[in-house]
Residue, then its C-alpha position, 0 to 999 in steps of 0.5 A: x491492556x495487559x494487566x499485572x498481579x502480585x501477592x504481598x512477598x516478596x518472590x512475588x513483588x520480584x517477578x511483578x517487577x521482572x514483568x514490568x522491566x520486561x513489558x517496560x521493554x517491550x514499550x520502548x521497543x514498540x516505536x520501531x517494531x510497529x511502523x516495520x510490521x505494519x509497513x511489512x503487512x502493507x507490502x504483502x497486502x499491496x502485492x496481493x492488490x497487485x496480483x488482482x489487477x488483470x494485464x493481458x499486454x504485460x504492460x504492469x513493470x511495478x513492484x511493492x516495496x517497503x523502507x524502515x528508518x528509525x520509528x518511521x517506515x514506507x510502504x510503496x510501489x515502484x516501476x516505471x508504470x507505478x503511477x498509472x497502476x495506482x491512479x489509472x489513465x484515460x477515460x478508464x481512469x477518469x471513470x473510476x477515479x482514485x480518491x486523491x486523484x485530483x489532491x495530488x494533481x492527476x489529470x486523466x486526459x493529458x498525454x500528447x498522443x490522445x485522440x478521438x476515433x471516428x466512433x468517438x471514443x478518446x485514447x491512444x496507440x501503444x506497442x503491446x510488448x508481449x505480442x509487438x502488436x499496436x493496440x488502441x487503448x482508453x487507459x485503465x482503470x485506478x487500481x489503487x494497490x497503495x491506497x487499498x493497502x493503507x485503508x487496510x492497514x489504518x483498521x489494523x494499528x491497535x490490533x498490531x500493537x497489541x500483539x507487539x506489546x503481548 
């Protein structure tokens, strides 16, 4: 918390308040300037999340994202492959679930081309669109870009403040 100090005279008490005006702003500016940098911080650390993921088919078609409007802002990722990045498919997915998987309603076994192997294992067919080649795959595992990112940034709200009103 910043903290003000005047001496008794009267240049003093005129920068005291100067100071106040001036943090006063700072104040009201705070509820659009901390939902823009913490949605801007999010961003970065979704697109870092992002990066981490290993696709060797060039299957990931998603991008990170973030929206302000007024005191309000979103980070988020999109793409036609966003969701599946996010919550993971399959057996792959089932096995290491995202944490709001079953919240939201994502069902790992659903898609109407899954089948069981001869040697048991439980996936689908798809095109690679690198190399054209089909591939069995069991799903992926939940990546979590988004979820990561707002863990990260929930322990980074006072700090952010804090050199916002700084």
């Amino acid at each position: 918390m910043k903290k003000f100090r005047a001496e008794l005279s009267a240049s003093s008490l005129d920068n005291l308040l100067k100071e106040l005006t001036q943090y006063q702003t700072r104040v009201k500016n705070l509820e659009t300037e901390l939902p823009y940098e913490l949605a801007k911080k999010a961003e970065e650390y979704i697109t870092v999340e992002l990066n981490n993921i290993t696709d060797k088919d060039g299957n990931i078609d998603a991008a990170p994202g973030s929206y302000v409007y007024g005191n309000s802002a979103f980070a988020y990722l999109s793409g036609s492959q966003a969701s599946y990045i996010e919550f993971g498919t399959g057996v792959s997915g089932r096995n290491s679930p995202h944490p709001l998987a079953e919240d939201v309603g994502w069902d790992y076994l659903s898609g109407t081309r899954i089948f069981q192997t001869k040697s048991g294992k439980i996936g689908w067919i798809y095109k690679s669109p690198l190399t054209g080649q089909y591939r069995f795959t069991e799903g992926i595992p939940a990546g979590m870009p988004v979820f990561k990112a707002a863990e990260k940034i929930k322990s980074e709200v006072y700090e952010t403040a804090k050199e916002i009103l700084e």
